[in-house]
N, C-alpha and C positions, 0 to 999 in steps of 0.2 A: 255697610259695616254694622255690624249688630251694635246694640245698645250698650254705652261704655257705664263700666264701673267706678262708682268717685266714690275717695275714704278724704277726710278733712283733718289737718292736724293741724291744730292754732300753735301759734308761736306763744312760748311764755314769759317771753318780755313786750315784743312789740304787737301783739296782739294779732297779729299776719297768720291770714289762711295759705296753709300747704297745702296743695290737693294731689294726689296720687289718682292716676285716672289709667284705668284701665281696660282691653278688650283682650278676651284671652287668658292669655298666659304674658301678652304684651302690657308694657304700663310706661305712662311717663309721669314727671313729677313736675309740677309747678310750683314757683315758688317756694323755694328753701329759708325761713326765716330761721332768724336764732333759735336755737334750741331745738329744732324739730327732726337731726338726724338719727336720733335713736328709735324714734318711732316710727320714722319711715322706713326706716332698715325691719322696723320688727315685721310693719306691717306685709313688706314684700315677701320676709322669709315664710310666714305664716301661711300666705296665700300663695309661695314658688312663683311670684314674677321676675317675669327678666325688666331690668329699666332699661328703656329704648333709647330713652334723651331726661336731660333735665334741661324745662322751660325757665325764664323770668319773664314774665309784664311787664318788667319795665327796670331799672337799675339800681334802684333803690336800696339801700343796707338792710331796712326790715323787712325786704321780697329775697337779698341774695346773700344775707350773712351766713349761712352753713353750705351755702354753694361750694366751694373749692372742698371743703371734709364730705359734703356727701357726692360730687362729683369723681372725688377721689375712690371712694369708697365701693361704686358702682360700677368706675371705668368710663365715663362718657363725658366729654363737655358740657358746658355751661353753654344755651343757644339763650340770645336774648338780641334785641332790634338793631344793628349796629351805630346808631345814635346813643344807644347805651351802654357802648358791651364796654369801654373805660371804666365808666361809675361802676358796673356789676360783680368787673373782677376784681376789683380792692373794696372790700367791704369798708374796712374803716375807715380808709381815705375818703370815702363818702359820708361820712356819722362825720367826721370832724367837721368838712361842709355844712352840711344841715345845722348841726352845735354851731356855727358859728353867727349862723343864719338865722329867722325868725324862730328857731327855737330856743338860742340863747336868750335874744331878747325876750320873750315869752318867760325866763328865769324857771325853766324846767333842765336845763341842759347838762347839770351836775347830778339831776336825779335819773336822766337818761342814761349818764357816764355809768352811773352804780348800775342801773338795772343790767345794761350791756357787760361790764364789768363782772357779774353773777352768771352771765353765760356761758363764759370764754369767751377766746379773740377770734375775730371771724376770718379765716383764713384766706388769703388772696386765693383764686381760681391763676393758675398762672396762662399767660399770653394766648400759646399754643392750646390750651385746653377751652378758650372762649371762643362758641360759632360763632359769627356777626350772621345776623338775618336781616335779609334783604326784604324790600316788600315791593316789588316795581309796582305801579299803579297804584300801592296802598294795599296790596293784599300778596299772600303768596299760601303755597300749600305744605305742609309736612305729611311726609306718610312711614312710620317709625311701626313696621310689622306690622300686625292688627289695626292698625288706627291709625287715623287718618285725622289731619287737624287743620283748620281752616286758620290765618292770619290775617288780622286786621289793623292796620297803620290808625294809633290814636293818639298823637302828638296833645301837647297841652298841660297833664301833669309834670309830664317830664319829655323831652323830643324822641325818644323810645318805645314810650308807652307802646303795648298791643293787647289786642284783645282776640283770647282764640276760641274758638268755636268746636266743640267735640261732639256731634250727634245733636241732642236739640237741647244742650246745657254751650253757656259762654262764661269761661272764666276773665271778666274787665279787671281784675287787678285792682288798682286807684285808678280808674278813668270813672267806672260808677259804681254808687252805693247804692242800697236801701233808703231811698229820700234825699240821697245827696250825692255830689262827686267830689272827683277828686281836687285838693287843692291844687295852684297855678302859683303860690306866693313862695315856692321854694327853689331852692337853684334849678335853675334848667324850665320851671315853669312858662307857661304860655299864655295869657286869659285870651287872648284872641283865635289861639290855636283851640284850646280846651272849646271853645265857640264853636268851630268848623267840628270839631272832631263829634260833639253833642247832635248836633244837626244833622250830619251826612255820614258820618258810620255808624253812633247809637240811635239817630232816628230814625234811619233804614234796617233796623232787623228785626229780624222774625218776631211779631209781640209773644210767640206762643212757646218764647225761649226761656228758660230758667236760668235765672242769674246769677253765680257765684262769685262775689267779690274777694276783695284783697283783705276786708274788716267788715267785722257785722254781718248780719242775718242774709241769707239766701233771697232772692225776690225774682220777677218777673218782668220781661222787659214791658209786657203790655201795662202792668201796678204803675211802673218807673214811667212810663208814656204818660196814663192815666194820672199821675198823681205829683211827681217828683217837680218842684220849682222849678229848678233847673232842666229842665225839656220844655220845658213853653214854648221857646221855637221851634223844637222836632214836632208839633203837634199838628 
């Protein structure tokens, strides 16, 4: 597969990378957060891709809040780990979750309400239009025209989490960051899963992969080996 095309669109509420990843004339979309339908719409018109699938990492509201409007928009479903595909297709029902969760108590949760509030309402993905992805063993493959995507089972932030692999870039969603991972202390979290999943999925790949998370700066998995607290044990 020749070398994929990746364009980034942050979300402007919850700070969530879109990536539009493409070979070809082929592209998929990861990650639909709030607000990022109109610029992934521009960007595919601009460059005439066709959307092959729209991915999520994981189920999350700020990974799949414009999922049903730009799913709609494109003709494809919603593919996301089927541990998560409930949480993924009702955005909001997930944001009330969280709000009622360590983010209220953290007394952010009315300033969440406004920001999501300033977006629009994130529209359910309905039933039929949500794939469940399977990962027997912990892995499975996509191949969506042109490109071809590798699936990695990463339980811990949330029992969905995955991590996909496109060429020699991995998009981990919240499982890892730039120096840190994902949190466990939210509905569905795992710390003993987030453990295993650090170890034996993030500590086995390729150091010489580039990292594109869910928030914050691009990195490498050899920096995140080399440096990140939380791999001490993958080391």
């Amino acid at each position: 597969m020749p070398d994929p095309i990746l364009r980034t669109v942050v979300s402007p509420v919850f700070g969530a990378a879109c990536h539009v990843v493409s070979v070809g004339r082929d592209a998929v979309v990861v990650d639909p957060g709030a607000g990022v339908t109109d610029a992934v719409l521009a960007e595919i018109a601009e460059r005439g891709l066709t959307v092959r699938a729209v991915l999520a990492t994981h189920g999350h509201p700020d990974h799949t809040w414009d999922a049903g409007r730009l799913c709609a928009a494109v003709g494809v479903p919603l593919t996301v780990h089927e541990a998560d595909a409930v949480v993924a297709g009702d955005p909001e029902a997930a944001l009330v979750a969280l709000v009622r969760s360590e983010v209220e108590a953290a007394g952010v949760g009315g300033a969440l309400r406004a920001a999501v509030a300033a977006a629009g309402a994130g529209a359910s993905v309905p039933a039929d239009d949500v794939l469940p992805l399977v990962t027997p063993d912990g892995e499975t493959a996509l191949e969506h025209g042109a490109l071809r995507v590798r699936v990695l089972h990463a339980p811990g932030h949330t029992p969905g989490s995955v991590l996909y692999l496109v060429g020699d870039v991995v998009l981990t969603g919240d499982v890892l960051f730039a120096g840190s991972v994902g949190r466990t202390d939210l509905p569905g979290g795992d710390p003993a899963a987030m453990a295993r999943t650090l170890r034996d999925v993030v500590g086995r790949l390729d150091p010489a992969l580039t990292v594109l998370p869910g928030h914050g700066p691009a990195t490498t998995v050899a920096r995140e080996l080399a440096t990140n607290p939380y791999l001490r044990p993958a080391r």
